[in-house]
N, C-alpha and C positions, 0 to 999 in steps of 0.2 A: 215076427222078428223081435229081438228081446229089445228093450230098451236100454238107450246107453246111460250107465251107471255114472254120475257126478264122482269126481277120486274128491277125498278129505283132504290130501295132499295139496297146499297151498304151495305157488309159483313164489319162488322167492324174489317176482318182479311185480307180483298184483300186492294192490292196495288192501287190507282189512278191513269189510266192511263194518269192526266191530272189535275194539282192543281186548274184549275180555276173549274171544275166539283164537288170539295167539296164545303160543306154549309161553311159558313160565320166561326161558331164557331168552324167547324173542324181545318178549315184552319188555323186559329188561333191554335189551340192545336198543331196541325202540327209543324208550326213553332215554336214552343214554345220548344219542342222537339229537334228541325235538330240546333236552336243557341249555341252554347256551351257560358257557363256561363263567366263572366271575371274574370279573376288570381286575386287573393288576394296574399296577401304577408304573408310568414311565421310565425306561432305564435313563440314568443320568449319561449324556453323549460323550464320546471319548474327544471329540472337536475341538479346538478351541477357537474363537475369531481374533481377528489375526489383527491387533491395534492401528487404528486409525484407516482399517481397510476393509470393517466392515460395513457397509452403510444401513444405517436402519430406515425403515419407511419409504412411502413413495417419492414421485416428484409431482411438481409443482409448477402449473403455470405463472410467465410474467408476461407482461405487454411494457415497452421501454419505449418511451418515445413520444412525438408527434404523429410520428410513422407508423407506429404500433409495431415494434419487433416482438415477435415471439420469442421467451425464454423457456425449456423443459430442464429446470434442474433438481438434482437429487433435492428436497425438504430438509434432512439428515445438517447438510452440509451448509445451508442457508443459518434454520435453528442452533448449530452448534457455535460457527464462526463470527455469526453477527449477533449482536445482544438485542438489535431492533427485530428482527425477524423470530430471536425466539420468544420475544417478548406476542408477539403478532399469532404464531403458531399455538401461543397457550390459549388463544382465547377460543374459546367453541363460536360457532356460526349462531347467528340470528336461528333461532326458531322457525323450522321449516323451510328452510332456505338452503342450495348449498352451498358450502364452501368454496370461496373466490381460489381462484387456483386449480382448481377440480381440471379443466376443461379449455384448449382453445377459444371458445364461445366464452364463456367465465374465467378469465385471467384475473389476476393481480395487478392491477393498474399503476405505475411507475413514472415518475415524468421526468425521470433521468437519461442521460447520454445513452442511449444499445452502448457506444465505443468503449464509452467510459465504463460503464459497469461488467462489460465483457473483461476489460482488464480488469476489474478487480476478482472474479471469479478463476482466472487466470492466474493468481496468488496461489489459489486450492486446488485447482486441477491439474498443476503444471501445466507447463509453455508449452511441452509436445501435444498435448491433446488442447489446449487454448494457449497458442502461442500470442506473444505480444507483437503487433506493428512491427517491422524491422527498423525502425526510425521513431526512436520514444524521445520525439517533442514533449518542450516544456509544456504547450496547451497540452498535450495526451497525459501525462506525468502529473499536473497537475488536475485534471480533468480527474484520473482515476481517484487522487487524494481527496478531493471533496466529496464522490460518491462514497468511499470506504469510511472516510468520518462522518459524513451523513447518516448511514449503518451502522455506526463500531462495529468494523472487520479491521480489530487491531492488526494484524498481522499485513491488511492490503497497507494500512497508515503507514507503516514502519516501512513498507516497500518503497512507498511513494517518495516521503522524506529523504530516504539511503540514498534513491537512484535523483534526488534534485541535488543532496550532499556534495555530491560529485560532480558537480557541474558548477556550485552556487557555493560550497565551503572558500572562505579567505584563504587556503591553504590548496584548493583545488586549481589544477594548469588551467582549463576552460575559464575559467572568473580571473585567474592573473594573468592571461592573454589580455581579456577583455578590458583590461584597464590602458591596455595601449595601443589598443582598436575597437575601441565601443561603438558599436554601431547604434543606430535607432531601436534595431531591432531586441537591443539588449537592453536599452534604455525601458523600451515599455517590458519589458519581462521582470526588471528590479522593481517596476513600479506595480506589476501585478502580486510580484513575492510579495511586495512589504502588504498590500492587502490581507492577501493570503494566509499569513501568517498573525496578523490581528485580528482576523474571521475564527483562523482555529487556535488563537491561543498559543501560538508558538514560536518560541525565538532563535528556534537555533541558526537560522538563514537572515534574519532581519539586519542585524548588522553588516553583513557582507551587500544586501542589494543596496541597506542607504548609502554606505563607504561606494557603491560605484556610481552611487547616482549624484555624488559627491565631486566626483571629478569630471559630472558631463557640462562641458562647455558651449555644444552644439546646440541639444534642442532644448535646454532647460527654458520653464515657464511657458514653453508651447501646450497649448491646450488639448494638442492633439495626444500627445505621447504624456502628458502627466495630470490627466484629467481625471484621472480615475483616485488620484489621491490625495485626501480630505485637506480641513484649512491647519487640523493641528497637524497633520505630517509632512505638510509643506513647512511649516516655521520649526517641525523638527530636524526638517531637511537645511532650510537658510543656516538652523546656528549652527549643525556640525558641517555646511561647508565655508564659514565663517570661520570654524576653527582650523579647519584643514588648509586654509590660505594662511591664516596667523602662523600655525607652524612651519608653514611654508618659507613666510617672510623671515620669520628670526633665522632660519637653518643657511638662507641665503646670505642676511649678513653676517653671521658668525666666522671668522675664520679659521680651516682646517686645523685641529691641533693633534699634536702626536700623545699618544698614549703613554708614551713612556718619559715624563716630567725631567730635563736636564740631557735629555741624550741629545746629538745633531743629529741634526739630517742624513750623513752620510754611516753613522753607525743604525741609523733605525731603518734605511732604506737601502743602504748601497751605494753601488753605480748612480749618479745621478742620470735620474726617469723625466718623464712628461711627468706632471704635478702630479703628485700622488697623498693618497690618504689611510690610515690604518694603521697597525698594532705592527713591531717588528717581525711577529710571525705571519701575519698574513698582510699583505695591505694590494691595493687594487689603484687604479689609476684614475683618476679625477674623469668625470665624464664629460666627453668634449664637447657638447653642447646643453646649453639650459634645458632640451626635452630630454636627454639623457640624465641629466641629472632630478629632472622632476619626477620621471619614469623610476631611479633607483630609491627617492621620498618617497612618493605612494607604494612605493610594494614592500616598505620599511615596517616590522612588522610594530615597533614602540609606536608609530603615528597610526597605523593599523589601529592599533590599544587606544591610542589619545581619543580618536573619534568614535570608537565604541564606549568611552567613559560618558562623550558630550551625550550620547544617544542613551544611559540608563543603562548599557549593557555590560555583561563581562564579557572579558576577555582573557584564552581564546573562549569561544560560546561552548556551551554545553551541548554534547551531541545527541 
């Protein structure tokens, strides 16, 4: 029986055992195949990111507290808003070591309020994803302000101050309630402002807590409620309510005078009224009793200005 003849005919699926054994054009194909092409450089992206939403980088553990709360927040957003933290971020890790933040297990140790510092992150993430307390006490309001100045996260400061503004401005309905029902409890909140604001440097509320702490008759010089402030804020405290009785006394003897020099009574006011006092175009009626009338004094805004002169201050404050 003949023997079966090997074909020359090469499977276009078997391997060459030998590149010069292919034709001409395979060879060529071959090669054309085994060259990898040359790198081109990147096209430039049609994208753009989209201002102040795109975050760069990871996040970063914190541990807050006594407690130890965990914090996972963006790094991006720490580094940008606070000057302490991008100050902190620039520095490379110890040599062999990793970086604090990295991990659960390796946090960033913090020995501030979780409360407090949640609201101030809550400045940058808005309220609906870190919403505030539904009840922003003075301790909360004030708690978040010493974390955010602690950090410069100018923008938590500016929150903090706005929302006491509004509560603690001479011009504010909460603070001219309070002058004609001061409680204790309002008592030690002027006396923690006036701290507060000589801790950080700031006067735009200082006036307003000394002028109420100026008219507290109840718990003044108890230890309990004014202990917290020093021996010169006490004697800055004695002269301006020293002054604020002085101009008390004079306004009480003084007697009413009409504004408009040589007219009567009955062309400046009318119909004869209950005792009345003021300008022909406006005038109001005498307050029928000494707290009405002391009530209409302190919310006067020229004795407002008298005791913010005694105190170093202008008036109105700068916001």
């Amino acid at each position: 029986m003949a023997g079966i003849q090997q074909s020359n005919n090469l499977s276009p699926l078997a391997a060459p055992s030998n590149l010069n054994e292919l034709p001409n054009e395979s060879l060529r194909a071959h090669s054309e195949l085994q060259t990898p092409e040359a790198p081109t450089s990147p096209q430039p992206s049609s994208k753009e990111r989209y201002p102040n939403r795109y975050f760069e980088g990871g996040h970063v553990i914190l541990c807050l507290g006594p407690k130890s709360s965990l914090f996972r927040v963006q790094r991006s957003v720490l580094a940008k808003y606070s000057a302490t933290f991008g100050d902190m971020f620039s520095l490379p890790p110890p040599e062999g070591s990793t970086a604090e933040g990295s991990s659960d297990d390796n946090p960033i140790h913090l020995p501030d309020d979780p409360d407090h510092f949640a609201g101030v992150l809550s400045i940058y993430y808005g309220t609906v994803l870190m919403p505030h307390p539904s009840d922003l006490t003075f301790e909360y309001v004030t708690g978040v302000l010493h974390v955010a100045h602690k950090y410069e996260f100018a923008l938590a400061i500016e929150w903090a101050w706005s929302n006491l503004s509004a509560r603690w401005s001479w011009q504010a309905e909460p603070w001219r309630t309070a002058l004609s029902k001061l409680s204790q409890t309002d008592v030690k909140r002027a006396v923690a402002l006036v701290r507060i604001s000589y801790e950080l440097d700031n006067n735009r509320l200082l006036g307003s807590a000394f002028y109420l702490l100026c008219i507290d008759e109840k718990w003044s010089g108890d230890e309990r409620v004014y202990g917290e402030m020093g021996s010169e804020d006490l004697h800055l405290l004695l002269k301006a309510t020293r002054k604020l009785y002085s101009l008390w006394a004079e306004k009480s003897r003084a007697p009413p005078a009409p504004s408009a020099v040589g007219a009567s009574p009955l062309e400046l006011f009318g119909t004869p009224q209950p005792a009345v006092v003021g300008s022909p175009s406006a005038y109001a009626a005498v307050p029928s009793s000494p707290q009405d009338a002391w009530q209409t004094f302190i919310r006067d805004s020229s004795t407002i200005s008298a005791i913010f002169e005694v105190l170093g201050l202008t008036f109105p404050p700068a916001s």
